[in-house]
N, C-alpha and C positions, 0 to 999 in steps of 0.2 A: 805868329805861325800857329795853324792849328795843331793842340799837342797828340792827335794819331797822328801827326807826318812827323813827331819829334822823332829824335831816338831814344832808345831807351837810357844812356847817361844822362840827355837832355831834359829828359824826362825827370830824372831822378833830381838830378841838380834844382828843375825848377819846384820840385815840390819840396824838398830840405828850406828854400827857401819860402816858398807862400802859406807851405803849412806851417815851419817853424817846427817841425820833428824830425827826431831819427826812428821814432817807432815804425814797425812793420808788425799787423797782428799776421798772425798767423792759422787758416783754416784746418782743421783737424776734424773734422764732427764724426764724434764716438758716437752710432746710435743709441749704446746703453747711455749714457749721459747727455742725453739729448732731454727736453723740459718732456715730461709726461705727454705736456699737450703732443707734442710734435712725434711724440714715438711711435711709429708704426704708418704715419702718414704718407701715400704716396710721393712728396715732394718735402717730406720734412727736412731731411737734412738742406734742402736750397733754402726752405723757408728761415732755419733758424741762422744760417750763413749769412742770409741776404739781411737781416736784423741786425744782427751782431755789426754786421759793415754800414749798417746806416748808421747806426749808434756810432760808430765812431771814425766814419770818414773825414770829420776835420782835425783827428787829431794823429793820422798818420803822416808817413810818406812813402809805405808801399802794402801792399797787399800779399799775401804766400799760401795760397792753395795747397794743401797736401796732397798729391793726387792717389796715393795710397788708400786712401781713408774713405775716397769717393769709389774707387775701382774696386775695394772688395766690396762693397754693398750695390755691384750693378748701378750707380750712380752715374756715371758720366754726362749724362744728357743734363744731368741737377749740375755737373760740374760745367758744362758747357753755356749752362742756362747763366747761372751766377757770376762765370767770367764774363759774361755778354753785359749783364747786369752793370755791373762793376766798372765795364769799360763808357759803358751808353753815361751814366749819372754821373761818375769821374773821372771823364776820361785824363785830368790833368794826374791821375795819381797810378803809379805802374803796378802791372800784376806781374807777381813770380808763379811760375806752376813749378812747385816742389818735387819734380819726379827721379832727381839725379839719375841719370840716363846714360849709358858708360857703353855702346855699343860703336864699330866701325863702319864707313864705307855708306853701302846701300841702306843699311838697316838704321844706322845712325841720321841717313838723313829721312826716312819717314818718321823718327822721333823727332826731327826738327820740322817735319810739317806738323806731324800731329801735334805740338805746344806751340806753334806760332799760326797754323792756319785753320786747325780744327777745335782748338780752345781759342785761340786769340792773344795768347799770353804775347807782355812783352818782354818777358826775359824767362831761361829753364835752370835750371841745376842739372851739373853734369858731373860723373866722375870720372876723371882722368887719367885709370889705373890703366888704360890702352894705349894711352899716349897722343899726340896730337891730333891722331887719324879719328879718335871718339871725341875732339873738341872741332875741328875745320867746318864739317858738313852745317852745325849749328851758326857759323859764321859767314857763310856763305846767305845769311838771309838778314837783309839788310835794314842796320836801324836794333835788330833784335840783339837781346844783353845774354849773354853768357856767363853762368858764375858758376867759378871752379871747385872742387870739392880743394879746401889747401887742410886744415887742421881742424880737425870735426870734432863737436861738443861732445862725444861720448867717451868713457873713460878706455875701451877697448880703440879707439884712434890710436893709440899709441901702439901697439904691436906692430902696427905697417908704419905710421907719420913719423915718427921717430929715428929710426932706423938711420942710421947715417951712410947714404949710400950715393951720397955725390962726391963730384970729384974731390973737391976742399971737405971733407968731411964733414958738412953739415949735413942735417936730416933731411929726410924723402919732402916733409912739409913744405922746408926750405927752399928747396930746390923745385917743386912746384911752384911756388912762387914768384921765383926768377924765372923758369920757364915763360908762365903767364905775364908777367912785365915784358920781359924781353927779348919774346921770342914768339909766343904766341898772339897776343893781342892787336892782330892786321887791320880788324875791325874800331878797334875804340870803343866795342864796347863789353871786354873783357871784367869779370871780379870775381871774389874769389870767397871763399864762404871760410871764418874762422870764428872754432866758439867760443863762446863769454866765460867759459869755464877755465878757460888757459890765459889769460891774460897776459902773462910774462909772449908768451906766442904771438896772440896778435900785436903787441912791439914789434915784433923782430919782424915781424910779415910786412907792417906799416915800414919800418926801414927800408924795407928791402922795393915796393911795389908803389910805391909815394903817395899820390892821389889817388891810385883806382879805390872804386868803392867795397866797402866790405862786407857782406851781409853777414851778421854776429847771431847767433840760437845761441842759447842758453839762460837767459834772463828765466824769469817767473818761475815757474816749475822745477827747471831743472839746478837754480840755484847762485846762478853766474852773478856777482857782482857789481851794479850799476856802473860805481864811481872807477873801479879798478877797468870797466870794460871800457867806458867812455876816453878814459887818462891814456891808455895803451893804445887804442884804435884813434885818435883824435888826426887831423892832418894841423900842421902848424900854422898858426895864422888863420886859421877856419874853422873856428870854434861852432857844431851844429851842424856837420855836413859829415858827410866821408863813410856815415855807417846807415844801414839797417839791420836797427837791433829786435829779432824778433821775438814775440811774446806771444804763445800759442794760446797750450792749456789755462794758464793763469787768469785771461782774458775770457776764453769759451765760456770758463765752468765756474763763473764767477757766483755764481746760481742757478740755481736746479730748477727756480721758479717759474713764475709767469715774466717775473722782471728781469730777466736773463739779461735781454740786451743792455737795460739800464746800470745792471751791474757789469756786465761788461766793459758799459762804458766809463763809469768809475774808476775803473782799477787801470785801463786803457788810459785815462788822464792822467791818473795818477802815476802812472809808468812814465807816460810823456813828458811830467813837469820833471819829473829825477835824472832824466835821459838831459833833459833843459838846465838843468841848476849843475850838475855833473859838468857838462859843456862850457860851465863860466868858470867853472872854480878854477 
């Protein structure tokens, strides 16, 4: 099967497997941290993205546009260009557009054309402080992944995730969780985003949501644990599958130089082999 007519699980499953990762870099491009060359360049921020992702297209198995980081600098058309990119040279490996998007109804669903029909993306981030009515309209477009905001790598997630306000007294986290397992996922191709920085959390989420996939922030920069994020999010039996563990900053701004992508791609393998050796242990 040609993989645009997969879905986006399908997608994911088959690249866990061909690529042998669970890395997901993740696109960020800070203009001030962009290589001297590239600063100020009409298209720079595509140029130093599209670099970065060539460097290290074999050693992923998803892609994560930030779409913030492109929208305040008048970018989109570089964001537009680079999904295009991305999809045409790999199309077997999925792109996330990062925009967690939490809107209802009508509004909610021209955010689902604009990340599936005007980026191309094949799966968004959403948040689901509105409740099912800000996740439906995204699933109504078929084949495309949804991943749900469940317990986010910032240390301010806990004022709202925490909060224990379901019925059995577990926390908001929780309880999104199950929602998303069991109530929301008509499509198949629901997941759910939990960070690297809580590890004891993504256990309890893995318990709770079995196999769906999890997209994991918090590695590199912000600090999150290899071996503890890999052990906690793991599914049983399927050692190397079940996460995208993303790594943004750490990857981008490996170097300031001419050899950016190269180091890029360095520290990108070298992410990948620990995310690898993590998975057997």
């Amino acid at each position: 099967m040609n993989s645009r007519s997969n879905t986006f699980t399908q997608q994911l499953e088959s690249a866990w497997t061909s690529q042998g990762s669970m890395l997901c870099v993740g696109f960020d491009p800070d203009p001030k941290r962009l290589p001297l060359s590239l600063q100020g360049k009409p298209e720079g921020i595509f140029e130093f993205c599209r670099e970065i992702a060539d460097s290290t297209a074999d050693l992923v198995c998803s892609f994560k546009p930030q779409f913030a980081y492109f929208a305040s600098q008048r970018a989109e058309p570089q964001l537009e260009k680079l999904i295009k990119h991305l999809k045409d040279k790999y199309p077997h490996i999925p792109v996330i557009l990062d925009s967690k998007r939490g809107d209802i109804g009508s509004t909610a669903e021209h955010y689902a054309s604009e990340a599936f029909e005007r980026y191309g993306a094949d799966a968004v981030t959403v948040n689901p402080y509105m409740g099912f009515d800000s996740v439906e309209p995204y699933l109504r477009h078929s084949g495309k992944g949804v991943i749900v905001l469940c317990r986010t790598s910032n240390p301010g997630g806990s004022d709202l995730q925490f909060l224990n306000v379901a019925p059995d007294g577990a926390p908001l986290y929780l309880h999104v969780a199950r929602l998303a397992a069991e109530k929301w996922n008509s499509s198949g191709q629901l997941s759910l985003v939990v960070g690297a920085t809580f590890p004891e959390e993504i256990a309890r989420v893995r318990a709770i949501v079995g196999d769906m996939p999890l997209l994991i922030p918090g590695i590199g920069a912000q600090g999150g644990d290899i071996n503890a994020t890999v052990n906690a999010g793991s599914i049983a039996h399927k050692p190397g599958i079940g996460m995208m563990i993303n790594s943004s900053r750490a990857i981008l701004y490996a170097s300031s130089g001419s050899d950016f992508a190269q180091a890029a791609r360095t520290i990108a393998q070298s992410t990948r082999d620990a995310l690898r050796a993590a998975a057997l242990t």
